[in-house]
N, C-alpha and C positions, 0 to 999 in steps of 0.2 A: 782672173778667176775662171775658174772652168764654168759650164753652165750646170752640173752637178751641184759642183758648191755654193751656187749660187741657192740654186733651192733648197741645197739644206739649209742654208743662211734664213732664207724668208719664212721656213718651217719652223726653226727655231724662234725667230723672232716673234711671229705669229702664235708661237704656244706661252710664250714669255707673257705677250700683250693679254691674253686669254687670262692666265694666271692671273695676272693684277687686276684686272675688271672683275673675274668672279672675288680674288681677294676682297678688292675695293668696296663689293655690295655684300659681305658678309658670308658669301656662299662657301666659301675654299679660304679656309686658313693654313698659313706653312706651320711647321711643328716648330717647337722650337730647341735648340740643340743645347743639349747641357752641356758643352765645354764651352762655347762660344756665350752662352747665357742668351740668347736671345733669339725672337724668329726666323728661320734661314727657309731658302730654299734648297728642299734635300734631290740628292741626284739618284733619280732612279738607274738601274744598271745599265741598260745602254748608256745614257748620258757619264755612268761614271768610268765604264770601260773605256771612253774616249777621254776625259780628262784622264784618268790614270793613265792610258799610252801617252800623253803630253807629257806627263810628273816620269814616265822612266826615262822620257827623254832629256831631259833637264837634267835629273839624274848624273846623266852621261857625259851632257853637254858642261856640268860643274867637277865632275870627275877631270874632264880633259881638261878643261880652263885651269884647275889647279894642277896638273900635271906640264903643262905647255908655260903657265907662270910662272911656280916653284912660287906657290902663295901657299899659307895657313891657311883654315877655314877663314877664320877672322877676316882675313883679308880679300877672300872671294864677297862680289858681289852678289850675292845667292839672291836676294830678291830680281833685281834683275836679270838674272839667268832663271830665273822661276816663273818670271812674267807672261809664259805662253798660257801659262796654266790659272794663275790669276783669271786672266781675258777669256779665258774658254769657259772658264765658268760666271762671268759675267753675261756674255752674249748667250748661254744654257738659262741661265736665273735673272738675270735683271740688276742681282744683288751686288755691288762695290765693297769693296776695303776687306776683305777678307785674306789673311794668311795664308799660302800657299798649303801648309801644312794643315790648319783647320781645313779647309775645303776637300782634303782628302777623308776627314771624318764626316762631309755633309751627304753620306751613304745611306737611300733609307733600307735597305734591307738589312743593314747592321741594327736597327732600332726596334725596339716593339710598338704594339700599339698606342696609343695615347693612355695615359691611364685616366681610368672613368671618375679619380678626387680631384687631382689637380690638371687632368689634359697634357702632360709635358709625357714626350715621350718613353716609354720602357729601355733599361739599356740594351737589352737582347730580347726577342722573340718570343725567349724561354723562362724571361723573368717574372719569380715569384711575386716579387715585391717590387713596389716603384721605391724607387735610391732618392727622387728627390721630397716625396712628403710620406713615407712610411707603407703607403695603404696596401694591404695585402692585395695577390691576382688571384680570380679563380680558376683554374684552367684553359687558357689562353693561346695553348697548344695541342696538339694531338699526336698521341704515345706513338712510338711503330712496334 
């Protein structure tokens, strides 16, 4: 490893462990993601502009794998050609087991704010209404 990546290494780790301690005393809680159902750690944009370059390269690297096989999807092992992307967000979050594909939805700038009934997050920025217990927003944007 270069001595760069090194310290992105210990930066990230070190923002991981921060997270889980203020988590662990109540301070910082993760939203939690409605497709997934449950607490995640969402990736703000730089962290998601590096997983997404990981996810086009997998991408590429499954495109080839089945063109170099002369395999089906079916027959590609896509998890494991997706495992960079897994791990990258592992070492960003802390968080295990999650689908390649979910983890491209743990975007928070795709989400609105928590909603002030039930705390789960808005589906967009701009939404009227929380999708998952009814409660109307009141203006939670600003017009241009």
């Amino acid at each position: 490893m270069a001595p760069s990546h090194v310290l992105d290494y210990i930066v990230v780790r070190a923002m991981c462990i921060i997270k889980t301690i203020l988590r662990n005393f109540g301070i910082c809680s993760c939203p939690c993601c409605r497709r997934c159902k449950q607490e995640v750690e969402m990736l703000n944009e730089e962290e998601y502009i590096r997983v997404y370059e990981i996810y086009g390269e997998c991408i590429k690297r499954t495109k080839a794998y089945r063109e170099t096989n002369e395999t089906t999807f079916s027959e590609t092992p896509v998890d494991e050609l997706f495992r960079p992307v897994v791990e990258e967000y592992e070492k960003i979050t802390g968080f295990k087991g999650f689908h390649h594909n979910a983890i491209m939805h743990h975007r928070i700038s795709t989400y609105g704010q928590p909603c002030k009934n039930c705390g789960i997050p808005l589906r967009t920025p701009r939404a009227k209404m929380c999708a998952a217990c009814g409660a109307k927003v009141y203006c939670t944007f600003k017009s241009l």
